[in-house]
Steps between C-alpha positions, in 0.01 A plus 500: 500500500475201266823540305805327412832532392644422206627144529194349667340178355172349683619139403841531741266723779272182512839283516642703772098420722533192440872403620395757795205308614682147464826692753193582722392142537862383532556774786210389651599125534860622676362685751487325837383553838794681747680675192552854533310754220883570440593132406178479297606820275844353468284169344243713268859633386659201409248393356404786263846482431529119379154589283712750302391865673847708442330827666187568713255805445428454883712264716248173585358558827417243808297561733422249828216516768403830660721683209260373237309825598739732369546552105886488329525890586469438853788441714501118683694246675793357321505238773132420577498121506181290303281362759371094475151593392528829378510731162684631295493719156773505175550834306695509192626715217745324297628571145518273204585559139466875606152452597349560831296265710358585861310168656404421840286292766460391866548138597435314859703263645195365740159398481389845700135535361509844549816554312356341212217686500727793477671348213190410307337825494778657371561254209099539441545865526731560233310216275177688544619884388721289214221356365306832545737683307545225210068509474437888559837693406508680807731718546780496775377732747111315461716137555649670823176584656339152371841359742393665776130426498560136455779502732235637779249258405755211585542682820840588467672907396690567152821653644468842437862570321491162267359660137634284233744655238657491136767226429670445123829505355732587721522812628135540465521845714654598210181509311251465724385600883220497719266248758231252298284684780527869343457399163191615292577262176417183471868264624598362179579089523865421592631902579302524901565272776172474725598479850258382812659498853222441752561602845310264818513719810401188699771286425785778422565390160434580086510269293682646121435404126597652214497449138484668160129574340483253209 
């Protein structure tokens, strides 16, 4: 579960976070209130595109409102429009120097307490079992059920199909399979992505982070 192929190199996986996380932000700043999840993707493409990603391992993923419950595998909206006040959640995979990166969050575009709320726990979520697996080594499927007891003690549900998974140089399914969530080895730093996507059944919305285990 934990290897690579034959041209991978840890120094240009860390590159490839890093220029991920700074399209994230950038993405983030372009999306307005009364675009379409459909002219937001077109954005995270450009985007990824001007910061040098020639391929994708998984096409970046927008998701506005009400579709913020559903994960990338789930069909959605092309045309559901970003409310004034509401949330929404980035997902992407891109490529660079042959290494993968996979990096993700929610954002608000309001002041909605409960929204942020949402937001919070999920960001404190995934800081908590990070910082649980950097002090104890646990191993992925002991990080998964660590998400989904702190998830319930924020009051909100892990959703049930978001397990974390392998990333590396490109194509990592080459080399390597399987969910964080099923795996009985400690996650070795840079190779799992931990994902949280907390569900509120109040306010019919998750809130979505992701980010390698470093």
């Amino acid at each position: 579960m934990q290897l690579v192929g034959p041209n991978f190199d840890p120094d240009a996986l860390a590159r490839a976070d890093r220029a991920a996380a700074q399209c994230v932000a950038e993405i983030a700043a372009a999306i307005q209130p009364g675009m379409t999840q459909e002219r937001g993707t077109k954005i995270a493409r450009d985007i990824l595109k001007s910061a040098g990603a020639k391929r994708h391992w998984h096409q970046p993923i927008i998701r506005f409102g009400a579709e913020t419950l559903k994960t990338f595998r789930e069909p959605t909206d092309s045309q559901t429009q970003l409310a004034d006040g509401d949330l929404f959640y980035i997902d992407i995979g891109p490529v660079f120097e042959g290494h993968e990166a996979d990096r993700g969050d929610t954002f608000q575009v309001g002041t909605a307490l409960e929204q942020a709320h949402l937001i919070e726990a999920a960001r404190a979520t995934w800081k908590t079992v990070s910082d649980a697996w950097r002090m104890l080594r646990l191993t992925g499927r002991d990080l998964y059920a660590l998400v989904d007891e702190t998830a319930a003690q924020s009051g909100y549900l892990q959703h049930s199909r978001v397990l974390g998974h392998r990333i590396g140089d490109w194509p990592h399914g080459k080399y390597a399979r399987g969910a964080l969530a099923n795996a009985t080895v400690v996650p070795e730093a840079g190779l799992w992505i931990l994902e949280i996507h907390l569900i509120c059944t109040a306010s019919g919305r998750g809130a979505f982070i992701e980010a390698p285990l470093a």
